[in-house]
C-alpha positions in Angstrom: -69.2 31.9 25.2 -72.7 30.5 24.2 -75.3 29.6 26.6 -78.7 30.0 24.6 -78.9 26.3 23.6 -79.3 25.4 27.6 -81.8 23.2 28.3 -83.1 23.4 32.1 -83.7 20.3 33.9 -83.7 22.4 37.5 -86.3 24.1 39.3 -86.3 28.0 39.6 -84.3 30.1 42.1 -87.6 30.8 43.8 -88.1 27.4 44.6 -85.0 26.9 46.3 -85.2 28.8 49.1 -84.4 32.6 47.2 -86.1 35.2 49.1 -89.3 36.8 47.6 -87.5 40.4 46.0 -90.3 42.8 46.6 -90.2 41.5 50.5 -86.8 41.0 51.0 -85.3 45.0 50.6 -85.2 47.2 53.5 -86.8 50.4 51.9 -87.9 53.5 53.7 -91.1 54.9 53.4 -90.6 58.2 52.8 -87.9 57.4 49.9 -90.0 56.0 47.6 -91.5 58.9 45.7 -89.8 60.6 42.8 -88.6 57.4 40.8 -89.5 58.8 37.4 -87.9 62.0 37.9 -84.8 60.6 39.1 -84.7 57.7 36.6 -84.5 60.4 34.1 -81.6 62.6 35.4 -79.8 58.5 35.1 -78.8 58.2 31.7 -76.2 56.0 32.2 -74.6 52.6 34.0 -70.6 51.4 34.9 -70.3 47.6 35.1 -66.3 47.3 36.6 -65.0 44.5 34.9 -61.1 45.1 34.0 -59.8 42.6 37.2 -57.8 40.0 36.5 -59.1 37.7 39.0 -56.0 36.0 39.8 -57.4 33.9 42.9 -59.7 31.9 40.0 -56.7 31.3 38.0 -56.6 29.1 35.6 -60.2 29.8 35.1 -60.0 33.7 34.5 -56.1 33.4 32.9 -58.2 34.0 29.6 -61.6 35.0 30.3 -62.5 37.9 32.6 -64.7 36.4 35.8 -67.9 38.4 34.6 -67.9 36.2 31.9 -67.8 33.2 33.4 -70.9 30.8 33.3 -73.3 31.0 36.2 -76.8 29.2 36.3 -77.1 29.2 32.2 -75.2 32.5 31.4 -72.6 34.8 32.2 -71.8 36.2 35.6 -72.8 39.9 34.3 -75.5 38.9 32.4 -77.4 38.9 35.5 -76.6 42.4 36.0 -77.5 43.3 32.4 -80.7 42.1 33.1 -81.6 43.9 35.9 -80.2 47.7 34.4 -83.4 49.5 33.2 -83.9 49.3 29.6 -83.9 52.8 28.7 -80.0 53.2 30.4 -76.7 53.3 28.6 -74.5 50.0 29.6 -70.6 51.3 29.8 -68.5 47.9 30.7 -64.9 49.0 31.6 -62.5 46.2 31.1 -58.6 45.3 30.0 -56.9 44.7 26.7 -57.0 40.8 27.4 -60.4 40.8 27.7 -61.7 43.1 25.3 -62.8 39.7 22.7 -64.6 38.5 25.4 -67.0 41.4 26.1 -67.6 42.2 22.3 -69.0 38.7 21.7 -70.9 39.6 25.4 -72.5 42.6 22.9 -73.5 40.6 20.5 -75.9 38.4 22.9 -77.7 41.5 23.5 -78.5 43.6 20.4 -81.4 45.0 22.1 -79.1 47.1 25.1 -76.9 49.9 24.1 -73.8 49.1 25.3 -70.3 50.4 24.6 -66.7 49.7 26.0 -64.3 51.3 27.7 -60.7 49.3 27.4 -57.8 49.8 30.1 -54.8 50.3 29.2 -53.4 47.6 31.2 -52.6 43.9 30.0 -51.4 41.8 33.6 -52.7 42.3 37.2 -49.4 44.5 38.2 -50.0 47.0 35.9 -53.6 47.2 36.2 -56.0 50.4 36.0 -57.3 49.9 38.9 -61.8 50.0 39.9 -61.3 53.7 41.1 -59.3 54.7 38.2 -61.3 53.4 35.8 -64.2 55.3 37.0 -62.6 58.5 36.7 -61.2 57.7 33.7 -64.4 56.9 32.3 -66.1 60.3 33.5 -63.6 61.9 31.6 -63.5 59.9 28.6 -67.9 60.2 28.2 -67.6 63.9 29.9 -70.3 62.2 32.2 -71.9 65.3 34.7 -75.8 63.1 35.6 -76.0 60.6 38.4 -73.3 57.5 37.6 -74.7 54.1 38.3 -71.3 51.8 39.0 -71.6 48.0 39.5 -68.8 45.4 40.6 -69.1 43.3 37.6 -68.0 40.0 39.9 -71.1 40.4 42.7 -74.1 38.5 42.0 -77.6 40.2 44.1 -81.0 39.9 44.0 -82.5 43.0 44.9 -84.1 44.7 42.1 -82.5 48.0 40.8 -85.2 49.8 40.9 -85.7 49.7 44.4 -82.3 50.6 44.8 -82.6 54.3 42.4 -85.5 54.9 44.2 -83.6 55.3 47.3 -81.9 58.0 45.7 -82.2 61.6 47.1 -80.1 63.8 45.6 -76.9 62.3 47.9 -74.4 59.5 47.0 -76.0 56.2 47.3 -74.4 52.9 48.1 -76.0 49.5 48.8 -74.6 47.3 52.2 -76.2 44.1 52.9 -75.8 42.3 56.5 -73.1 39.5 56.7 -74.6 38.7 60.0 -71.1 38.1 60.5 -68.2 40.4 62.1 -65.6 37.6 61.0 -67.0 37.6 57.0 -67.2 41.3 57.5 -63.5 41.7 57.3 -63.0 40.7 54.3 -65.4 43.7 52.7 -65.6 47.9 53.4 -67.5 47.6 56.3 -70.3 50.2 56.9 -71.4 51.7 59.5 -75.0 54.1 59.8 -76.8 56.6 61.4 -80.7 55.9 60.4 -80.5 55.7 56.7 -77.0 57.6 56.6 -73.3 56.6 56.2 -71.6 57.4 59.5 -68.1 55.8 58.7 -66.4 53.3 56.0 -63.6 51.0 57.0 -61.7 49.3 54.3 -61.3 45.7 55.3 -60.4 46.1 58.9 -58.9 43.9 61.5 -61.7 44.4 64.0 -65.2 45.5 61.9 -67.9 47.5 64.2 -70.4 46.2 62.0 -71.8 43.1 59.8 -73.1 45.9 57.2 -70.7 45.6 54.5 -70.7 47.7 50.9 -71.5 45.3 48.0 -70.1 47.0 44.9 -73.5 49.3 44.0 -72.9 52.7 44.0 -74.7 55.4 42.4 -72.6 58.3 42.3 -74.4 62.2 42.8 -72.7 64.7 39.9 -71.4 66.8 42.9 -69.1 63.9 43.6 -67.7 62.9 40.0 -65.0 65.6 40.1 -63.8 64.7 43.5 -63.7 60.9 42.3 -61.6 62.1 39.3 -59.1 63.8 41.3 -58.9 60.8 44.2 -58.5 58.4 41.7 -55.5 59.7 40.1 -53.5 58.7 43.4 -55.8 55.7 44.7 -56.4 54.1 41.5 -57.5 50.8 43.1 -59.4 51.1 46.2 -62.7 52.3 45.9 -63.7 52.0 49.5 -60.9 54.9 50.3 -63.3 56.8 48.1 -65.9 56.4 50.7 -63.5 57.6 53.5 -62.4 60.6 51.7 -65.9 61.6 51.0 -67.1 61.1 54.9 -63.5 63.0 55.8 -64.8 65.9 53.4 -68.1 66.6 55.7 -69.8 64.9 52.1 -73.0 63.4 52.7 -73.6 59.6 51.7 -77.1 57.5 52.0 -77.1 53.9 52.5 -79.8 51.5 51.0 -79.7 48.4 53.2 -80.7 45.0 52.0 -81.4 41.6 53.0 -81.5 39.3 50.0 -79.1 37.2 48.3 -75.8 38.1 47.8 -72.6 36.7 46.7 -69.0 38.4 45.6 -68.0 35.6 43.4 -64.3 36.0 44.3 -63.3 32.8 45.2 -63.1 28.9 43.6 -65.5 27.9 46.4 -67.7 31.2 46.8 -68.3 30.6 42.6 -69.2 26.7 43.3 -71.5 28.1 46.2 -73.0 30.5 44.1 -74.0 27.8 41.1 -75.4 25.4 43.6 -77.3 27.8 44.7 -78.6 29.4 41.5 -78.5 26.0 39.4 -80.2 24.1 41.4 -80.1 20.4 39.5 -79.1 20.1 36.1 -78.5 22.4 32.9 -77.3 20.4 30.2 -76.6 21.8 26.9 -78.5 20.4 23.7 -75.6 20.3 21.7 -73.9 17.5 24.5 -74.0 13.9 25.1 -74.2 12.2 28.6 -74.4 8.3 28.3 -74.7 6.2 31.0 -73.6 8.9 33.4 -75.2 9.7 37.4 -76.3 13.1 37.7 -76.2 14.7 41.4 -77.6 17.8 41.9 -75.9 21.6 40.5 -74.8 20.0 37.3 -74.0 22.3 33.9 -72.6 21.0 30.7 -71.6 23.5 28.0 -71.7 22.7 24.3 -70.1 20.1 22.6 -69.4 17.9 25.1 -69.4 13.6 25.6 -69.8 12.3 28.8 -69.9 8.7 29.1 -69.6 6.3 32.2 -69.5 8.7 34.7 -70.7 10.5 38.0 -71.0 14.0 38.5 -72.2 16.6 41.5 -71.6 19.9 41.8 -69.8 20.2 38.8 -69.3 22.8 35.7 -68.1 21.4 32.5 -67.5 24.0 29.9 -67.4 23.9 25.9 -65.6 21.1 24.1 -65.0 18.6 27.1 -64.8 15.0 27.0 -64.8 13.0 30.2 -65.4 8.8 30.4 -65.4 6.6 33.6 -65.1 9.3 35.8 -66.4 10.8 39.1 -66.4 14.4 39.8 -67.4 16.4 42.6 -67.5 20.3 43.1 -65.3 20.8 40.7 -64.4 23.4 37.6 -63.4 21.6 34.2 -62.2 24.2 31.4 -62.9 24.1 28.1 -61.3 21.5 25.6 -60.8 18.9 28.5 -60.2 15.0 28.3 -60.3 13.3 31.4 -60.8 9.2 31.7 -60.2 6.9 34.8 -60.1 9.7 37.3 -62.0 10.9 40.6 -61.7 14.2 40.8 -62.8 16.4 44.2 -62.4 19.9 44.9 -60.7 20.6 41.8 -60.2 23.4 38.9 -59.0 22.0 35.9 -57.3 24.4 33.3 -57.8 24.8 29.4 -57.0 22.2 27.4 -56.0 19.8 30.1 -55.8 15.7 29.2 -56.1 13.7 32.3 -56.4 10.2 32.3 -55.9 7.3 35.7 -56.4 7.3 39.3 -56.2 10.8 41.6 -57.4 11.2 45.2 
């Protein structure tokens, strides 16, 4: 899926309200030494991606959610960018998929990246995000420190800040919800000073608003134990947590404050473009006449817009819309829709729409 011939007509992240980086990560003191020294033992990264996203259906029926467009280029393009050049990229996703993230290679011919493909090919016989990382230590025979990222979160922070953090113990990154009710929804963490003092999974009534985010980096003490946990939880990583805590292991917790987002959702994604969009990003390659532009507005490539309004809205490749109005809504590639109002909506692949809909 092509984004490079974007053309931005928004302002910058920064100037719509995104916390400055450097000011915005709660970072101890006397854990900031030792970054080159512990960059080095890092030789390589794990970007989860093998979900099948099944609450963003239609949207993710063919396309894995890390690939799906967010402020002018893939969901885990964003997370690319932030890995430190010098680290091997492993991307562990499912047969469906696999297309998808070998054209995601070829946007970047500068990073080293390689694949790891489940075996799996629909959500109920999935790998699993704990499997797969124990699978992949035993596919790469990996024994250094293992960087492993939720390919579906968006954040802010800046990795380095995070590996810098690192002391020799398991490291995990929990941001504040400020909220015990959001909180559920997430492993909710709980510390002592800069240390994990217990990991609920989702629970009824969280102690905390910390919650995990889906950045781990892994100590080589802990790989083996992963390997043999996974092999009878092979989907819920935050169990891992508990196991480890339940073992007398020792886990750190880098706490931060900046933005972030677990794009898991139709309306968390929409919240997430407005909020990285900003106005406009309309592709070069598409036509909009006579058309009203609101605010958080991407067009892919290859479309015609004519006659119409549109706010809060992605469009993607192919689509051709006339005399209509749209409004926080999701269109899917190779769309015609004429006549319509449209609010609130995700329209699948392919669809052809045309009169009068609340």
């Amino acid at each position: 899926m092509p984004f490079d011939s974007l053309r931005s007509l928004s302002s910058s992240p920064s100037d719509l309200g995104v916390e400055d980086r450097a000011s915005s990560c709660i970072i101890s003191d006397t854990k900031v030494s030792g970054l080159g020294r512990r960059m080095k033992e890092l030789e390589k990264v794990l970007i989860l991606a093998g979900g099948f996203a099944t609450r963003l259906w239609p949207l993710t029926e063919k396309r894995a959610k890390p690939l799906l467009p967010l402020a002018g280029k893939p969901l885990i393009g964003h997370i690319i960018e932030k890995i430190p050049p010098h680290l091997e990229i492993l991307i562990s996703t499912n047969t469906c998929f696999e297309d998808g993230f070998l054209a995601l290679k070829r946007q970047y011919p500068d990073r080293k990246i390689e694949l790891f493909i489940e075996d799996s090919h629909s959500d109920s016989v999935k790998t699993g995000a704990l499997r797969a990382i124990g699978l992949v230590i035993e596919q790469f025979a990996i024994t250094s420190p293992l960087l492993v990222i939720a390919g579906d979160n968006y954040f802010d922070f800046r990795l380095e800040d995070f590996l810098k953090n690192y002391q020799g113990n398991t490291l995990l990154a929990a941001y504040d919800s400020k909220s015990l009710n959001q909180a559920k929804q997430f492993g909710v963490v709980e510390v002592e000073g800069d240390r994990l003092s217990t990991f609920a999974e989702k629970p009824e009534n969280p102690a905390s608003t910390l919650i995990s985010t889906g950045c781990y980096l892994f100590c080589p003490e802990h790989l083996s134990l992963i390997v043999e946990y996974s092999r009878n939880s092979s989907d819920n990583l935050g169990k891992m947590f508990e196991h480890l805590l339940k073992k007398g292991e020792l886990v750190d917790v880098f706490q931060f404050n900046s933005i972030w987002m677990d794009i898991g959702s139709f309306e968390s994604y929409l919240d997430a473009h407005r909020l990285l969009c900003g106005q406009n990003q309309i592709s070069a390659s598409s036509s909009l006449v006579n058309c009203q532009l609101g605010k958080a507005v991407s067009v892919a490539e290859g479309c015609r817009i004519e006659d119409s309004t549109l706010d809060e809205v992605i469009i993607l490749e192919n689509c051709t819309i006339k005399d209509a109005r749209l409004r926080r809504s999701i269109i899917d590639q190779d769309c015609v829709i004429e006549g319509i109002d449209l609010d609130h909506k995700m329209i699948r692949e392919g669809s052809s729409i045309s009169g009068k809909s609340a």
